[in-house]
C-alpha positions in Angstrom: 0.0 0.0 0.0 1.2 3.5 -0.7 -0.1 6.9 0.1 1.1 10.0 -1.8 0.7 13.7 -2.4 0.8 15.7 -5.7 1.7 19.5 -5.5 1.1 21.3 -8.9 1.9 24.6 -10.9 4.4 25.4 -7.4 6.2 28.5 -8.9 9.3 27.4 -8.9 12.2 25.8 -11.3 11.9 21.7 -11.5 15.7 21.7 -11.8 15.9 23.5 -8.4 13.3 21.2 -6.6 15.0 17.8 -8.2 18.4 19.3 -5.9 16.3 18.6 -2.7 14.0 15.8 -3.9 17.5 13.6 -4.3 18.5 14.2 -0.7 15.5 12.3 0.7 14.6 9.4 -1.4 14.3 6.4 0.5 15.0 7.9 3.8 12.2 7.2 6.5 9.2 10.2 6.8 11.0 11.7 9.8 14.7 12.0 8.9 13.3 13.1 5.7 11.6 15.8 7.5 14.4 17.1 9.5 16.2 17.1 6.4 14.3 19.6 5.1 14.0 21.8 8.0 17.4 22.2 8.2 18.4 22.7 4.5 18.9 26.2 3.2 17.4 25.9 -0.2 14.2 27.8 -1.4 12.5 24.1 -2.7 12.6 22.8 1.1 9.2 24.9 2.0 7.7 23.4 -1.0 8.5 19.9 -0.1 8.1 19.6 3.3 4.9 20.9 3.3 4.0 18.2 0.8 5.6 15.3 2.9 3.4 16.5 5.9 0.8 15.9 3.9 1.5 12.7 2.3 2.7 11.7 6.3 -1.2 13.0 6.7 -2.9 11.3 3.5 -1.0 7.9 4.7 -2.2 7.9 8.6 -6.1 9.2 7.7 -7.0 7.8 4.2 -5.0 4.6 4.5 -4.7 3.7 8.0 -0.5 3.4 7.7 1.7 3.5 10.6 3.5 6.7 10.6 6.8 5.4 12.1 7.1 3.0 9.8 6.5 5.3 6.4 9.3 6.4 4.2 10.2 7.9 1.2 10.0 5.3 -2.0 9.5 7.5 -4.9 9.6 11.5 -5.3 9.8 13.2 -8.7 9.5 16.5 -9.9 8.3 17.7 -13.3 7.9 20.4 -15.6 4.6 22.4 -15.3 3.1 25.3 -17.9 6.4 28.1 -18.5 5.1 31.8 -17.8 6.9 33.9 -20.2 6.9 37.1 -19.7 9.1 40.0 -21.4 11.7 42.2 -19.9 12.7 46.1 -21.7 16.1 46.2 -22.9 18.6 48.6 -24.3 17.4 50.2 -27.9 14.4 49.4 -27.8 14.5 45.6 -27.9 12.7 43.0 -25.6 14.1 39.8 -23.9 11.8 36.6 -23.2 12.0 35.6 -19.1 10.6 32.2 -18.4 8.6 31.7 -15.4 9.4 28.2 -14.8 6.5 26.3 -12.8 6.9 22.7 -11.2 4.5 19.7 -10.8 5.9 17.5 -7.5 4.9 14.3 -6.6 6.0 12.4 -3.1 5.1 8.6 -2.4 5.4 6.9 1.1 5.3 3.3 1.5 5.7 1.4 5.1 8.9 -0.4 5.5 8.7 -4.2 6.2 9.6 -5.3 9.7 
């Protein structure tokens, strides 16, 4: 059994939230929490607010044990691009992308 949580069109760069994604795959729910307390990157708020609620999703909706939960998948991918245009010298224009971010997180329970 599995529980996850999907966060979509998060305003920020999928490159960025892969960074922090890859420091907590397959670590159990807590650590992986901690982990993302304590790391100084602009993703973390992002993703720990979506592991709390997969943690949640897991101990309501499917009855899991919540010490026992930990990270099996988490993937980040590309959602719609904002493109917007900045003035430049001369009259020109240059394109700035808005990148947006569509994050997935799945717990599973570990085997005893």
């Amino acid at each position: 059994m599995e529980a996850r949580a999907t966060l979509k069109y998060a305003r920020i760069s999928p490159r960025k939230v892969k960074i922090v994604l890859d420091l907590i795959r397959n670590q159990d729910a807590d650590k992986a929490m901690a982990i993302l307390k304590f790391t100084p990157k602009s993703a973390c708020e992002y993703v720990e607010k979506l592991l709390a609620s997969a943690i949640a999703n897991a101990e309501n909706n499917h009855s899991m044990d919540v010490s026992r939960l930990y990270v099996a998948e988490c993937f980040v991918g590309p959602g719609p691009t904002l493109k917007r245009i900045r003035p430049k010298d001369h009259g020109r224009a240059h394109r700035i992308l808005k990148r947006t971010s569509h994050v997935t997180i799945v717990l599973k329970e570990r085997e005893i």
